[in-house]
C-alpha positions as semicolon CSV with decimal commas, in nm:
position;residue;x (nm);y (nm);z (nm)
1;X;2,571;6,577;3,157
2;X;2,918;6,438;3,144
3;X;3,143;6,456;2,866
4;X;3,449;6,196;2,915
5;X;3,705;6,148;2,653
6;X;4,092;6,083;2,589
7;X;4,356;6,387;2,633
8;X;4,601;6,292;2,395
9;X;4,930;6,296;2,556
10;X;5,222;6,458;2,355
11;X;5,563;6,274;2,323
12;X;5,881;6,323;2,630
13;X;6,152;6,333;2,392
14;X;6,533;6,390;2,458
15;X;6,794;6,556;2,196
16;X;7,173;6,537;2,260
17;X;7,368;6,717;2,000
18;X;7,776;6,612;2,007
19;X;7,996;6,847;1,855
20;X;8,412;6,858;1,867
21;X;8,580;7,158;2,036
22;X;8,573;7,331;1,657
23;X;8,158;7,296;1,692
24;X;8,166;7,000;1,417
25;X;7,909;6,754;1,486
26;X;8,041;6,403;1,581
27;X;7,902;6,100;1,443
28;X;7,933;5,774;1,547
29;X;7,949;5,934;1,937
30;X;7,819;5,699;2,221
31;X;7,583;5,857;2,421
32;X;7,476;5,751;2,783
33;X;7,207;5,933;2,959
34;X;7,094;5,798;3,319
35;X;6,988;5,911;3,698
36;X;7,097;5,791;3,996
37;X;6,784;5,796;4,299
38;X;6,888;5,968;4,627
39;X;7,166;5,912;4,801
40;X;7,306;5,892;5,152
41;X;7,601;5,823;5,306
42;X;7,480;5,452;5,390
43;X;7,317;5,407;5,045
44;X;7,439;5,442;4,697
45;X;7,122;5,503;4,493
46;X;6,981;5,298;4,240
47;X;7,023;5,390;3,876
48;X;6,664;5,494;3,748
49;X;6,733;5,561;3,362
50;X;7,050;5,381;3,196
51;X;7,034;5,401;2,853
52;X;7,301;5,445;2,554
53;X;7,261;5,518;2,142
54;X;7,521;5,654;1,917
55;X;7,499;5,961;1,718
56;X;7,398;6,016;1,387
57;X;7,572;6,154;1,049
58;X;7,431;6,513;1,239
59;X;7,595;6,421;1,539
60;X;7,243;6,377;1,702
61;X;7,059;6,149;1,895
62;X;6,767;6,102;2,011
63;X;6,603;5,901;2,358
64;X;6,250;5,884;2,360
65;X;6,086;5,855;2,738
66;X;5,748;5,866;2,655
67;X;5,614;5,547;2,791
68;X;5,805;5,626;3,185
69;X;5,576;5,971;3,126
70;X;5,253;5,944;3,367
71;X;4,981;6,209;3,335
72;X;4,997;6,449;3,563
73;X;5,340;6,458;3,683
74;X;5,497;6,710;3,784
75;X;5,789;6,762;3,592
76;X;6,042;6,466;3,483
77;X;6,375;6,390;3,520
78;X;6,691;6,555;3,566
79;X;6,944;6,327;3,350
80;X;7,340;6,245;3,319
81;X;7,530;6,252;2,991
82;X;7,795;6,105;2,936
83;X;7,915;6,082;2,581
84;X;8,255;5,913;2,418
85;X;8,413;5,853;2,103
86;X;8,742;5,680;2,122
87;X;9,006;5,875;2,358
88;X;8,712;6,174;2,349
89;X;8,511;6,246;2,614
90;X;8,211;6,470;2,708
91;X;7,959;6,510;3,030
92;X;7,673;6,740;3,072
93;X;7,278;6,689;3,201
94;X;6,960;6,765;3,068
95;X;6,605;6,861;3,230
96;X;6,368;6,627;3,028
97;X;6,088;6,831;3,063
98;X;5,755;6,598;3,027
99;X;5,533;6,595;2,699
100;X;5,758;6,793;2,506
101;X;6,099;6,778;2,337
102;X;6,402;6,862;2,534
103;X;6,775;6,958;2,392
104;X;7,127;6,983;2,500
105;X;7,505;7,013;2,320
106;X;7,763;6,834;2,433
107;X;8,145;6,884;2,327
108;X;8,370;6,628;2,344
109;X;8,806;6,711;2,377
């Protein structure tokens, strides 16, 4: 006998928290994570993720990557952040580790 049915397949979800350099969260922060591919020195690599949202009133945001997920990868992507707010900036990265929810703080000066 075989038994065949669905594995549900939980969500890849990315957190950035922006605070100030007093730890206040920052609202209305733009937020760009991305990933460059591999890279030589005859080839610039090709941006793989590129995408930007703006934090919340809790200085959050959140970047949902569920649907680049494929069963039975091994593990996901290793992302850029870049995050401004006016003359403030902010960089960090964040392992996106796959069907579960991933978090990082970055402060902006």
């Amino acid at each position: 006998m075989a038994f065949t049915g669905c594995v549900e397949i939980e969500d890849t979800v990315a957190i950035i928290y922006v605070q100030n350099s007093l730890e206040a969260p920052v609202q209305g922060a733009e937020v760009r994570l991305y990933a460059v591919g591999s890279a030589d020195q005859d080839f610039i690599g090709e941006v793989r993720f590129d995408t930007t949202q703006v934090t919340n009133a809790a200085g959050s945001v959140s970047f949902d990557f569920s649907e680049f997920y494929e069963q039975g990868q091994a593990g996901f992507a290793v992302l850029d952040i870049a995050v401004t707010k006016g003359s403030l900036t902010g960089v960090g990265i964040i392992k996106v580790e796959e069907e579960t929810t991933s978090e990082q703080t970055v402060t902006i000066d």
